[in-house]
N, C-alpha and C positions, 0 to 999 in steps of 0.2 A: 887440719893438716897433720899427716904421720910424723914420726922423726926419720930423719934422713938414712941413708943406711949405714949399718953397722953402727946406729947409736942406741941405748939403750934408755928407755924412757922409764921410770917405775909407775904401774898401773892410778891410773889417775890422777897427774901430772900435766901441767901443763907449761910454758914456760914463752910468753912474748916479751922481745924486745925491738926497741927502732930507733931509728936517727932520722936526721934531717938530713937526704944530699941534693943541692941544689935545692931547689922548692917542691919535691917529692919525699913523701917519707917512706922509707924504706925498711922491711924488717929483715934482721939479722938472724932474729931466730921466731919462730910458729913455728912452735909442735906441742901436739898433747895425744892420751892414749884414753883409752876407755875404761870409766863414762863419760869423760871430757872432750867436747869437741871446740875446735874454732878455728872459725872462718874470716877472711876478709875480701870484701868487694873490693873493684876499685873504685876511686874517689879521684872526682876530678878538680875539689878545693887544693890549693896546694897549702901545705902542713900541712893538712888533716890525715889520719887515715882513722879506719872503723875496722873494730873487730867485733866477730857475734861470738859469744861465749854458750853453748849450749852442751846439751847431752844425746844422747843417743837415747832413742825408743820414747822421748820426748821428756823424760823425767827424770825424779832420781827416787830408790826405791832404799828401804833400813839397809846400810852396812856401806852403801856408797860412799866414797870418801875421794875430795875431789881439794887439789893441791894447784894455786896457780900461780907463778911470777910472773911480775909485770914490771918491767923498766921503759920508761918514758926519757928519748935521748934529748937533749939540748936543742930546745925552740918547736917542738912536735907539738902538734894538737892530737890525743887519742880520745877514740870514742868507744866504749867497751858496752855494748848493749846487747838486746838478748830476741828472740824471736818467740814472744808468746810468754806468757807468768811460766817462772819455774816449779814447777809441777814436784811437789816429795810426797809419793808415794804411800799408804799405810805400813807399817812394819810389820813385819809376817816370819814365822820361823822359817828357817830354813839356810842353805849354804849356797851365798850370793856368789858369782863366778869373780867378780872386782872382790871379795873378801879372800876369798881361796888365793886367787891371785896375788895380793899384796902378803898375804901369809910364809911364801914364797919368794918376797925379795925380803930386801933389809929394812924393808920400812916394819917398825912395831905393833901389833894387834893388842887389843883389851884381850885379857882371855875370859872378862864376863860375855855371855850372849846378851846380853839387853843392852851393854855397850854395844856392841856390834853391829846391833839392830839400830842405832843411832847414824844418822845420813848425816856426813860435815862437807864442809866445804869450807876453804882458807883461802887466802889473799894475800900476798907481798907484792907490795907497789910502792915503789923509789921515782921520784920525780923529779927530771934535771934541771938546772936553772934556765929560766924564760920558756919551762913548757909548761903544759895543761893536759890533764887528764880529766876525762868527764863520762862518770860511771852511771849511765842512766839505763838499768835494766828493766825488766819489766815487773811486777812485784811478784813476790815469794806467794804461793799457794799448797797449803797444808791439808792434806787432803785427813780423815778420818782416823784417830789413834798413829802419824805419822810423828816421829822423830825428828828435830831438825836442831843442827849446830852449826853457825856462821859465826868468824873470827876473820878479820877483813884488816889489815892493819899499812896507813900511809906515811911515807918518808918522802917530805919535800924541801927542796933547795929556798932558800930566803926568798927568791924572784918567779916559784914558780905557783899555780891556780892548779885548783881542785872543785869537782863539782859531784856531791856522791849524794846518791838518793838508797834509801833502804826502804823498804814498804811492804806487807803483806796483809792479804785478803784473809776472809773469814774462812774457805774452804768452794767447795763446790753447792753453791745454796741452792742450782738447779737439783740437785740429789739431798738437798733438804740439810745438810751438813752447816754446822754455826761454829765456829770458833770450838770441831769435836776434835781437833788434833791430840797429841798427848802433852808436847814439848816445843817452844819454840824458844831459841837463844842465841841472841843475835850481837856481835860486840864490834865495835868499830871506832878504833886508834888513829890518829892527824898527828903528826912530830912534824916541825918545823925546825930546821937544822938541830936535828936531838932533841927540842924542847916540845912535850908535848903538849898540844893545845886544846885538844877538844878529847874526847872519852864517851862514846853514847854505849849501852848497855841496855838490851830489851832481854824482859825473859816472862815466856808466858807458858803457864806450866798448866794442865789439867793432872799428870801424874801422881802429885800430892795429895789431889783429894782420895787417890784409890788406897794409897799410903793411910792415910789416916781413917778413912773411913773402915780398912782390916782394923787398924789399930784398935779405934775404939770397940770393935765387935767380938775382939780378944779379952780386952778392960772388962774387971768386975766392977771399977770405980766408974759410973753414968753422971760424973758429973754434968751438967747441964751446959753447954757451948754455944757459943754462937754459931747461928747455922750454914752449912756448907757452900760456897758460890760457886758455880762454876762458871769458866772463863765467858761466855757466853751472855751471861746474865752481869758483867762486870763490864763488859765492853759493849754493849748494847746501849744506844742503837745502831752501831758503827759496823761496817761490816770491812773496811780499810782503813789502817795507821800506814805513817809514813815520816820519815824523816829524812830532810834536804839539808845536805850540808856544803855550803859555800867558802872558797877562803880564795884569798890571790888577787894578784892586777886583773887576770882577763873574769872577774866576777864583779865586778868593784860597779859596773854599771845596775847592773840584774838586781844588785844586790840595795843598788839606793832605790831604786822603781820601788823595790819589797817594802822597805822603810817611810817611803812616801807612804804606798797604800796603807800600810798598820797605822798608821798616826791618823789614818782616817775613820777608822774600825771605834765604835762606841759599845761599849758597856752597859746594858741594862739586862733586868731580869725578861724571864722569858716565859711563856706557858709551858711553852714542848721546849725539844734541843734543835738545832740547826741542823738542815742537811749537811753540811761542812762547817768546820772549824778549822782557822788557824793560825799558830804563833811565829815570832819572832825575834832570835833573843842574841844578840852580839856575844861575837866571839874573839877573842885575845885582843882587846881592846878598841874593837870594831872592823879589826883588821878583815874579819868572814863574819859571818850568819850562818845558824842552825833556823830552821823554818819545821814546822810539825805540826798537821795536818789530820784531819779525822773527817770520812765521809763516809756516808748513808748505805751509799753506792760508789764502785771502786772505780765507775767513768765519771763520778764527782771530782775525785781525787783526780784522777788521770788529767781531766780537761782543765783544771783549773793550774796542776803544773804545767801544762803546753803553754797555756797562756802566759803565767810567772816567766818560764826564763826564755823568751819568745827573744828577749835580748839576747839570747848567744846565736842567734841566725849571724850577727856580724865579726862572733869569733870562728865559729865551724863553719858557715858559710847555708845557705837559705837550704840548697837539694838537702845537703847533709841531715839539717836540725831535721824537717820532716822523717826523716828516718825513724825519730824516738816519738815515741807515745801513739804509738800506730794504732 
């Protein structure tokens, strides 16, 4: 959706919020500009509504830079999902029309170009008391020498649930591509009335090694190193990580089902590694669950989350859930 007229958006912005009137939810404000796009169907659960969070031209490409607020009013159910893996482009020189653009308002540019060339995307999400917001998009795909920075950060009321999944794929492996991005860094903040609770932090860098590998080519000193990994050969034989973070009343069912199954999960040595793995580790004193996950194949992962929170069909409502992990 545009901004309305005569308002002025700054390029790659976005900006949702809603209430509850009656047993509809309603938003007050959808708008975003380019490369942000979002959409919302209608929903015939009441609470619920859904928005799809997307880009234009299907991706995001070096220099993109994509800003989004999200306010969650009193008793909503929101569903912030996505239409297909987010797609970040390789980074390539040149002068991206979103960089020129932003150059141009008030918002700050790096003046390095390799900054530049780095595609972010941010998050501010405030969660009102007795709502729920449940972030289930589709995971992050990194295609060849691409860039990527995600800083995702939540503020929720004492009474309200949260359900956020972060996860990305190795790349395009039909095009032969393994875990060849350059940079991935991913951060994501949970505050419960100011106190924060949870803190997850991924970074998975291939750029270091071209770092070091100049370096030592410059050195007259060869001393002898341990030798170079690259990400590929470190995260093998996984081609999708993912982490599930749960907290709140409308979690509290999904969340014991989790707890059941792991207490049934045994420990022994193996020849090979599993097609999937995965954990489960209480948070702020059982109140939520972090779950983290590692499969083969990314419809390993997919299919075995459908199944996991198969209990929120009776928070969102049955049509709704269908909607994620399509």
């Amino acid at each position: 959706m545009s901004s309305t007229a005569g308002e002025d958006i700054t390029v790659g912005t976005g900006h949702i919020s809603c209430d509850l009137h009656s047993s509809t939810v309603v938003f007050s404000k959808l708008s975003s500009s380019y490369p942000l796009k979002l959409l919302s169907p209608r929903v015939a659960e009441h609470g619920v509504a859904i928005v799809y969070v997307m880009s234009y031209g299907g991706g995001l490409v070096g220099g993109d830079c994509m800003q989004l607020i999200v306010e969650v009013g009193k008793e909503c159910k929101l569903l912030l999902l996505s239409q297909g893996s987010t797609k970040v482009f390789k980074t390539r020189a040149g002068n991206r029309a979103s960089t020129r653009f932003r150059r141009s308002s008030s918002q700050p540019t790096p003046s390095s170009p390799s900054l530049q060339a780095v595609t972010t995307q941010s998050m501010e999400v405030t969660i009102a008391p007795d709502s729920a917001l449940f972030l289930l998009p589709d995971p992050v795909t990194c295609f060849r020498s691409a860039s990527y920075t995600q800083v995702q950060t939540f503020h929720l009321a004492g009474s309200a649930s949260i359900v956020l999944l972060d996860w990305i794929t190795s790349g395009r492996r039909s095009m032969g591509e393994d875990w060849d991005f350059l940079r991935y860094y991913s951060v994501n903040e949970v505050f419960i009335e100011g106190r924060r609770v949870a803190r997850d932090v991924l970074l998975l860098d291939n750029s270091s090694l071209d770092t070091q590998t100049a370096s030592e080519s410059c050195s007259s000193n060869h001393t002898s190193r341990a030798p170079l990994r690259m990400l590929k050969d470190r995260l093998a034989p996984y081609s999708c990580y993912a982490m599930l973070l749960l907290y709140g009343p409308r979690t509290h069912d999904v969340v014991t089902d989790l707890q059941a199954k792991y207490r049934t999960i045994s420990i022994f040595k193996r020849a090979a590694p599993e097609r999937f793995l995965w954990s489960l580790t209480p948070v702020d004193d059982g109140k939520g669950a972090v779950v983290r996950a590692a499969g083969v194949d990314t419809e390993d992962v997919k299919n075995w989350f459908r199944e996991a929170l198969r209990g929120l069909e009776v928070v969102v409502g049955i049509d709704e859930y269908r909607k994620v992990f399509l």
